[in-house]
TIMI-659215 format. One record per residue (C-alpha): residue in three letters; x, y, z; residue number from 1. Coordinates in nm, 2 decimals. Example, Ala and Ser with C-alpha at 12.3 -4.5 7.8 and 13.67 -1.06 7.14 Angstrom:
REM TIMI-659215
{Ala {1.23 -0.45 0.78} 1}
{Ser {1.37 -0.11 0.71} 2}
END
This chain:
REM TIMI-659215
{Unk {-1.41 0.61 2.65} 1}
{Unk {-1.06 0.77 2.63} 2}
{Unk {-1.12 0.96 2.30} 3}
{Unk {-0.69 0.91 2.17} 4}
{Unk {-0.84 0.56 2.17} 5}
{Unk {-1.11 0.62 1.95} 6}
{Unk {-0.93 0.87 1.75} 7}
{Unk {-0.66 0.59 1.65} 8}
{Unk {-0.96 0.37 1.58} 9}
{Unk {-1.13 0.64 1.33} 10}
{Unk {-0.79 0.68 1.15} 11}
{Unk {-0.74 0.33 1.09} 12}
{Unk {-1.05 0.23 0.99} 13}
{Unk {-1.13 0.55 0.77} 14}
{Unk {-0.77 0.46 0.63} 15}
{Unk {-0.82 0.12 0.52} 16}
{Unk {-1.15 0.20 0.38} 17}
{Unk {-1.00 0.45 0.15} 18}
{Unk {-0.69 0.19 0.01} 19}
{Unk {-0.92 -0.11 0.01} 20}
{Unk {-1.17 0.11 -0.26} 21}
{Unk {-0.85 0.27 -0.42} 22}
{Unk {-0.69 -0.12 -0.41} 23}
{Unk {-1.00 -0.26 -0.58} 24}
{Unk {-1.01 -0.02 -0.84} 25}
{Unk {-0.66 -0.13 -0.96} 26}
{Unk {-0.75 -0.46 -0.93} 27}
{Unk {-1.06 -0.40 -1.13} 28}
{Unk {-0.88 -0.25 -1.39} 29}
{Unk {-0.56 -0.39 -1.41} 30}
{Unk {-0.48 -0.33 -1.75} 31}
{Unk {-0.52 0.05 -1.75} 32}
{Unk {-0.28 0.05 -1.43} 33}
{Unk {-0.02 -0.17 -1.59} 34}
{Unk {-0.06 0.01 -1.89} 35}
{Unk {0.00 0.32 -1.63} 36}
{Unk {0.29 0.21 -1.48} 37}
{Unk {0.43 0.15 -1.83} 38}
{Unk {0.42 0.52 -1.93} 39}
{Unk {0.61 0.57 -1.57} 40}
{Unk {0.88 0.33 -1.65} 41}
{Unk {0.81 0.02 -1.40} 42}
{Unk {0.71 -0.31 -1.51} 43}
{Unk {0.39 -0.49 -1.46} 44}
{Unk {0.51 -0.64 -1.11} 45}
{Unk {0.48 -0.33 -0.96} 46}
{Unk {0.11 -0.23 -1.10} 47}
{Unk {-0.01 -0.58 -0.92} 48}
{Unk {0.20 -0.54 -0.63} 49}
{Unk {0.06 -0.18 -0.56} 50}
{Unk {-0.32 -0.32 -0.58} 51}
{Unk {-0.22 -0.60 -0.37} 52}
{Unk {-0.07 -0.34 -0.11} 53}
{Unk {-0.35 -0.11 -0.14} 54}
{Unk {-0.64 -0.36 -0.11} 55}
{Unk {-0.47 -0.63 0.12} 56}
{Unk {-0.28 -0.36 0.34} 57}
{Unk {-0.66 -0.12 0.35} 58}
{Unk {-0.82 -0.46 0.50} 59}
{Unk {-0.52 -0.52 0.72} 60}
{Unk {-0.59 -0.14 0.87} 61}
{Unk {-0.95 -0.19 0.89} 62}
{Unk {-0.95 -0.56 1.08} 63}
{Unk {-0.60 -0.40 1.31} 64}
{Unk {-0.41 -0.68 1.24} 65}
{Unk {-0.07 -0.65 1.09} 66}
{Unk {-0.12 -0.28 1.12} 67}
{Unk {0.27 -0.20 1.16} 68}
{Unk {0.37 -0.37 0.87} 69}
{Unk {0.05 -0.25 0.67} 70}
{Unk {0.11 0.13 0.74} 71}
{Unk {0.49 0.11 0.62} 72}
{Unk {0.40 -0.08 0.30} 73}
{Unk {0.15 0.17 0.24} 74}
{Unk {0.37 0.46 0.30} 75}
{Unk {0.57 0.34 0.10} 76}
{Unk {0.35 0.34 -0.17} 77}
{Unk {0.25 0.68 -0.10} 78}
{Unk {0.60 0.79 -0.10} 79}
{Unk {0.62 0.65 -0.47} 80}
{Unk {0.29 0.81 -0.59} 81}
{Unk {0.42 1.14 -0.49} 82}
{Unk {0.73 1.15 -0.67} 83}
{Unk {0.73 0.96 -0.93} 84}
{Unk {0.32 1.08 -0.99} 85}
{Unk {0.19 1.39 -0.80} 86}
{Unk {0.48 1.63 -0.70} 87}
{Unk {0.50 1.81 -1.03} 88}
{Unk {0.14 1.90 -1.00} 89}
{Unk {0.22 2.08 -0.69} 90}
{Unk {0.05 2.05 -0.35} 91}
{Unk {-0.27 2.18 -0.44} 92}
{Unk {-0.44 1.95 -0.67} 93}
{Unk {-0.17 1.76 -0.64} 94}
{Unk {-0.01 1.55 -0.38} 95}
{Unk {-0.19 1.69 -0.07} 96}
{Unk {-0.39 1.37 -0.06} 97}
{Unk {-0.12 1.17 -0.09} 98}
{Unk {0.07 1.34 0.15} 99}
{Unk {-0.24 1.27 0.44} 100}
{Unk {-0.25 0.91 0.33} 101}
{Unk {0.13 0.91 0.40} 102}
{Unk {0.10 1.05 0.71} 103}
{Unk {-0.19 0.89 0.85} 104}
{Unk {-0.05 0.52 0.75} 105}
{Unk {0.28 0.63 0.93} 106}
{Unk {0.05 0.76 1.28} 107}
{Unk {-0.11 0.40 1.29} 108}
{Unk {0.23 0.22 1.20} 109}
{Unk {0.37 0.38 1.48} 110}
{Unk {0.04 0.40 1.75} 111}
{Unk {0.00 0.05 1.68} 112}
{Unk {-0.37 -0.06 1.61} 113}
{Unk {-0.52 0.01 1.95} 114}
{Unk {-0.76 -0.25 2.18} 115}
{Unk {-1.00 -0.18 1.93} 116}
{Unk {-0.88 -0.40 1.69} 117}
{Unk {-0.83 -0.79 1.60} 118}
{Unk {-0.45 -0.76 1.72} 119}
{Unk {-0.61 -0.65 2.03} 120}
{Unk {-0.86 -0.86 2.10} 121}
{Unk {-0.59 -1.14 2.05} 122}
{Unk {-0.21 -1.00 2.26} 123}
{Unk {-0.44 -0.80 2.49} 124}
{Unk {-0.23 -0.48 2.38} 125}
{Unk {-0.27 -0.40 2.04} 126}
{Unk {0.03 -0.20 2.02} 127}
{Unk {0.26 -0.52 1.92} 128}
{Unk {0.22 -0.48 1.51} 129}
{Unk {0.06 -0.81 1.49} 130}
END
């Protein structure tokens, strides 16, 4: 078993399981988060379009289909919670789980999913993003 193999397959699995439970809690409780977003100035579009990212994009990562796209929209939504959210709480207690979500959706958006993955299984490379 080459173990950079397995090691993108832990990431992207352990990732998506950590935005599809972070995704379905939004979604559970949409009103507090649009009631969130509020206080931060967006409109309700973006409250449902984060849970959608978070929960659709955490399944994406898990099955390794769509991976590339799922790890950018992901980032991205890390990149928002950290500035507009966690950054004045500093790194400690702060953003530094943020910032390793960020990070680790960028690794798989640019490893690709691996073999081990639906995108695999189907091109035969599971690099491609599909």
């Amino acid at each position: 078993m080459d173990l950079k193999v397995f090691g993108i397959f832990l990431l992207r699995v352990v990732l998506g399981v950590v935005f599809i439970a972070h995704g379905w809690q939004k979604i559970q409780n949409i009103d507090d988060v649009v009631g969130f977003f509020a206080t931060l100035g967006l409109a309700a579009f973006f409250a449902y379009l984060v849970a959608g990212v978070e929960f659709l994009g955490g399944i994406a990562m898990v099955l390794g289909l769509f991976t590339r796209i799922a790890g950018y929209l992901l980032a991205t939504v890390m990149v928002f919670a950290i500035v507009l959210v966690k950054f004045e709480g500093g790194f400690l207690g702060g953003y530094e789980f943020d910032l390793i979500l960020l990070a680790s959706a960028l690794a798989v958006a640019w490893s690709g999913a691996g073999p081990y993955s639906v995108s695999g299984k189907i091109c035969g490379c599971g690099n491609c993003g599909m």
